[in-house]
C-alpha positions as MATLAB code, in Angstrom:
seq = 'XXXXXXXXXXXXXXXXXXXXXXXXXXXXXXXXXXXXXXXXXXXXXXXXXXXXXXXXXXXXXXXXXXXXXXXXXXXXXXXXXXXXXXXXXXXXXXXXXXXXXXXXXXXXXXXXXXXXXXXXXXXXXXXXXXXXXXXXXXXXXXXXXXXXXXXXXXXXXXXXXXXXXXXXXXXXXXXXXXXXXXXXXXXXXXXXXXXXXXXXXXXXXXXXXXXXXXXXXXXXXXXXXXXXXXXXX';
ca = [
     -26.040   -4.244   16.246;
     -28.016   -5.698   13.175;
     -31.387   -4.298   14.812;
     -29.813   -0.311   15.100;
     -29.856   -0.075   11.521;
     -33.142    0.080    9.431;
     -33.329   -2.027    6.342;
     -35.822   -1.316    3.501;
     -36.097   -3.219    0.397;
     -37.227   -0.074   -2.456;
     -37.167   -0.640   -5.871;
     -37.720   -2.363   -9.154;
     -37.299   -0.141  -12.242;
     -40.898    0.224  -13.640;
     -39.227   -0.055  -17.461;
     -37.851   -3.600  -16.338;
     -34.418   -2.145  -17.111;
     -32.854   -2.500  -13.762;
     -32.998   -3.242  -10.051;
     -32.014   -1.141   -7.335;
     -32.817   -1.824   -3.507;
     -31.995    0.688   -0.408;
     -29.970   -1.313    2.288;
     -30.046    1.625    4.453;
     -33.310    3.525    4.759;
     -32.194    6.525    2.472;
     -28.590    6.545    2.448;
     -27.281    2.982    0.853;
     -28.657    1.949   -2.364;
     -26.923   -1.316   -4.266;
     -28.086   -1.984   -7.620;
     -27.020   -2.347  -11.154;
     -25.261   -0.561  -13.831;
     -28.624    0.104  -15.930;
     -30.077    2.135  -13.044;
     -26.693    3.642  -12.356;
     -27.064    4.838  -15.397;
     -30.428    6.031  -15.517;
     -30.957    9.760  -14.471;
     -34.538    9.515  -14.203;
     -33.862    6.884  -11.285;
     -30.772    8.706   -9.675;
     -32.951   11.668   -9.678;
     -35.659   10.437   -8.330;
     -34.550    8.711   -5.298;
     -31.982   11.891   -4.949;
     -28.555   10.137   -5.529;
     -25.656   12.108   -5.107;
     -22.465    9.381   -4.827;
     -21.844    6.487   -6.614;
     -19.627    3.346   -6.261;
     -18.897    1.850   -9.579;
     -16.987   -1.438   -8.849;
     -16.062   -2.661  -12.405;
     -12.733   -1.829  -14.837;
     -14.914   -0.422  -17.436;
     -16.796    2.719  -15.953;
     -14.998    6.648  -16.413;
     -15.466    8.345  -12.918;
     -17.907   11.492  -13.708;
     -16.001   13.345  -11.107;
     -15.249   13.351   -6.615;
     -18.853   12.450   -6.652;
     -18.153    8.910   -8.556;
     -15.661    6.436   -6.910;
     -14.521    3.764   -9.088;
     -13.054   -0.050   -8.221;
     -11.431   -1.397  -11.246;
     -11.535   -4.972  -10.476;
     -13.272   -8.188  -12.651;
     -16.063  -10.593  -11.126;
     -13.093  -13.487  -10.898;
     -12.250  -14.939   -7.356;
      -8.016  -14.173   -7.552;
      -9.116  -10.017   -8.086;
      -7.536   -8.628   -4.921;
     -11.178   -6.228   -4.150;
      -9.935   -6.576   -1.022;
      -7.115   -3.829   -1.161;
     -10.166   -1.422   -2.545;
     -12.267   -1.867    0.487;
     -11.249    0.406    3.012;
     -11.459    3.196    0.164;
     -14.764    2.243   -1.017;
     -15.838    2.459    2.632;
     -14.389    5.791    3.568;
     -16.072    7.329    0.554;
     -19.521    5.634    1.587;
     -19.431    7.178    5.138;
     -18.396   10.976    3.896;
     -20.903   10.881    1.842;
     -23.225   10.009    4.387;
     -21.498   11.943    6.719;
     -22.603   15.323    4.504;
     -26.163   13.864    4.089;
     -25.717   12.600    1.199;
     -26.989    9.120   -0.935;
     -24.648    6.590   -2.079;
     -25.940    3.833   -4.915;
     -22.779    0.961   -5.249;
     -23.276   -0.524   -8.195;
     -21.696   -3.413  -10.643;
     -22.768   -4.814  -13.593;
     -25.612   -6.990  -12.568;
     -25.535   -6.071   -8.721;
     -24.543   -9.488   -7.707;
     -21.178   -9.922   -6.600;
     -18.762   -6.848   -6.703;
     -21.173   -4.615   -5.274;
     -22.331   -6.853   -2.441;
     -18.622   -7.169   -1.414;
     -18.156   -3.452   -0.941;
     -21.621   -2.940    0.760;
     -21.006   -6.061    3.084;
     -17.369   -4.665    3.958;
     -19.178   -1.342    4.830;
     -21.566   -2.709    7.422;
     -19.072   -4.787    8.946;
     -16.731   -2.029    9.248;
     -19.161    0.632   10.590;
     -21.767   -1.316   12.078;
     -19.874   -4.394   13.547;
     -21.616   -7.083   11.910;
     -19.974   -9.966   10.979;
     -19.371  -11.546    7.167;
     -22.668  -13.552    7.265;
     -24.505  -10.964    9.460;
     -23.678   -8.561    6.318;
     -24.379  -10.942    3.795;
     -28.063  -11.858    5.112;
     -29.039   -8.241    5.456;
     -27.915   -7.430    2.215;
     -29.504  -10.642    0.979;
     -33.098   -9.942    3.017;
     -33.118   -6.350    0.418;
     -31.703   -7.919   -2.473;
     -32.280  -11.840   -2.804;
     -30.184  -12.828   -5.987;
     -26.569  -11.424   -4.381;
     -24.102  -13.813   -4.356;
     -20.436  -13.033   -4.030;
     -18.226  -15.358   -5.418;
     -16.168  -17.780   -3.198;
     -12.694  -15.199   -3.680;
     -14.760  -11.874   -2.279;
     -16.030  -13.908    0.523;
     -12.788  -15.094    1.755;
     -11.459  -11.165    1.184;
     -14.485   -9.851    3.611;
     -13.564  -12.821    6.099;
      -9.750  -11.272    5.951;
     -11.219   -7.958    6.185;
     -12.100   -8.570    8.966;
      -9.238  -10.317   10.512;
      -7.158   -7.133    9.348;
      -9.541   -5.314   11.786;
     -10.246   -3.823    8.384;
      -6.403   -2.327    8.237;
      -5.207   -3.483    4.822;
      -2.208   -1.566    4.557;
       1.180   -3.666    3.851;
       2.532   -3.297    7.216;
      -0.710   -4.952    8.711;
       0.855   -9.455    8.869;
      -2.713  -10.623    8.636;
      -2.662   -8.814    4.860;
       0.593   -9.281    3.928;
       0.521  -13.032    5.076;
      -2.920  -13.037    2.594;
      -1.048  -11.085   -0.535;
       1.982  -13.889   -0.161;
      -0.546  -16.635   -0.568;
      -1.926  -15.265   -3.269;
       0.788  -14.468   -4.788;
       1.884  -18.747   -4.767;
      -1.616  -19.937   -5.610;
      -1.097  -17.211   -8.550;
       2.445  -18.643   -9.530;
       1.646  -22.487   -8.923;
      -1.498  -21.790  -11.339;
       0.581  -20.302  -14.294;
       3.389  -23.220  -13.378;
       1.276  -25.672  -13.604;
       0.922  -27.430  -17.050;
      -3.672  -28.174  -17.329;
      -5.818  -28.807  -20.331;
      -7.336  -25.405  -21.494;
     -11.179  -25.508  -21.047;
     -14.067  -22.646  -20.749;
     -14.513  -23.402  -17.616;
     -10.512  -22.764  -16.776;
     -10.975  -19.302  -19.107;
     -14.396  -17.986  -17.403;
     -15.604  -20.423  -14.965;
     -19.528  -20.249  -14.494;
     -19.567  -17.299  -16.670;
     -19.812  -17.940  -20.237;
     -22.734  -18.427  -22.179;
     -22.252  -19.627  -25.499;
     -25.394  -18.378  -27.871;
     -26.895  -21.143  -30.559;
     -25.856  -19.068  -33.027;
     -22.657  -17.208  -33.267;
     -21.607  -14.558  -36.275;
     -17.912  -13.849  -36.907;
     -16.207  -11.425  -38.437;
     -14.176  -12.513  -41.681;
     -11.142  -11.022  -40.840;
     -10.418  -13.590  -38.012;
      -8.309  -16.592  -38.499;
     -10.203  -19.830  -37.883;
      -9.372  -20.913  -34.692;
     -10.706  -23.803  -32.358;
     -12.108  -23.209  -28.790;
     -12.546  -26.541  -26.910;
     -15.567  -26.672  -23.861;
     -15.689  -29.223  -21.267;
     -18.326  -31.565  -22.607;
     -15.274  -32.265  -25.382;
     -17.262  -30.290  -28.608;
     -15.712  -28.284  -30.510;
     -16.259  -24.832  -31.541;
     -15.368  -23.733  -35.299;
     -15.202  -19.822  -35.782;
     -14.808  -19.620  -39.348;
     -16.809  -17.302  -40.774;
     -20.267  -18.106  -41.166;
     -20.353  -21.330  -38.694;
     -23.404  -21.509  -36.275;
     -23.016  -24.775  -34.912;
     -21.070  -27.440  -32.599;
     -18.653  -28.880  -35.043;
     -18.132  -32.618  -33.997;
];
């Protein structure tokens, strides 16, 4: 089924701004939210839809489909699928292009493009994956989206509340959610962001903030009264 489709890897934005690749040879386009926001790139490679799969981006109008959901594994994207794909294939269906974007093009977006070619072209979670990959080499869904595409397609991509296979995954959640909150753990940045904070050498605050401590893994501490710009030990 993988060999139907043609695959084209397209383009780097000439400013350095942005990366955008076509999965399917003028249709698909994933990318990021700098050339999802550039008109001179929409325009030139005739974009008329767009997925934005992020909590932070206004919908422009029917044209503009948006997934509110973070880059965390517990986000339930997987509810948002079958949406995300119906409004891929009409607007493919009336000839048009579709760009699905996030904010680096990485992980949310990957998840809805991977859920698309499974659905409508019967590939599998890693069959979607590699092709996605073989256009657009840095993807990589975190461990939560992969598990959703894997249930995906064990719903036989039916994620309404009636379907057990969904219902059975919600409940689980739902206890993993509850025994996490229950559970009594040392705070740490990796427990607030895991793998996705980056703390800069040199950090400004604003004076109105009360001095508080924030506490890493490695055991340093943080001070953020005003005017610190180092590890206080």
């Amino acid at each position: 089924m993988e060999d139907d489709f043609e695959f084209i890897s397209l383009f780097s934005d000439e400013e350095g701004y942005g990366s955008m690749n076509e999965i399917v040879k003028d249709r698909l386009y994933l990318g990021d939210l700098f050339t999802a926001m550039s008109s001179k790139v929409k325009s030139k490679h005739s974009i008329t839809h767009i997925v934005s799969v992020g909590p932070d981006y206004p919908s422009t109008g029917p044209e503009h489909l948006v997934v509110s959901v973070d880059d965390e594994a517990h986000e339930n994207l997987l509810q948002h699928l079958n949406t995300a794909c119906q409004f891929i294939q009409k607007a493919l269906d009336s000839n048009g292009r579709v760009l699905v974007h996030c904010m680096m093009g990485v992980s949310r977006s990957p998840t809805v493009v991977a859920a698309y070619l499974m659905k409508t072209q019967g590939m599998t979670v890693s069959q979607a994956i590699r092709t996605i990959k073989h256009q657009r080499p840095q993807i990589h869904p975190n461990a939560g989206f992969m598990e959703q595409l894997d249930i995906f397609a064990k719903c036989n991509y039916d994620t309404s509340d009636t379907n057990p296979v969904y219902a059975s995954w919600l409940a689980e959640q739902a206890l993993l959610l509850d025994m996490s909150f229950s559970r009594p753990r040392k705070l740490t940045l990796s427990t607030i962001i895991p793998e996705k904070l980056f703390v800069s050498r040199f950090v400004t605050f604003s004076s109105h903030f009360h001095p508080v401590q924030v506490y890493c893994s490695c055991n340093q501490r943080f001070s953020s009264r005003p005017g610190a710009s180092r590890v206080a030990r």
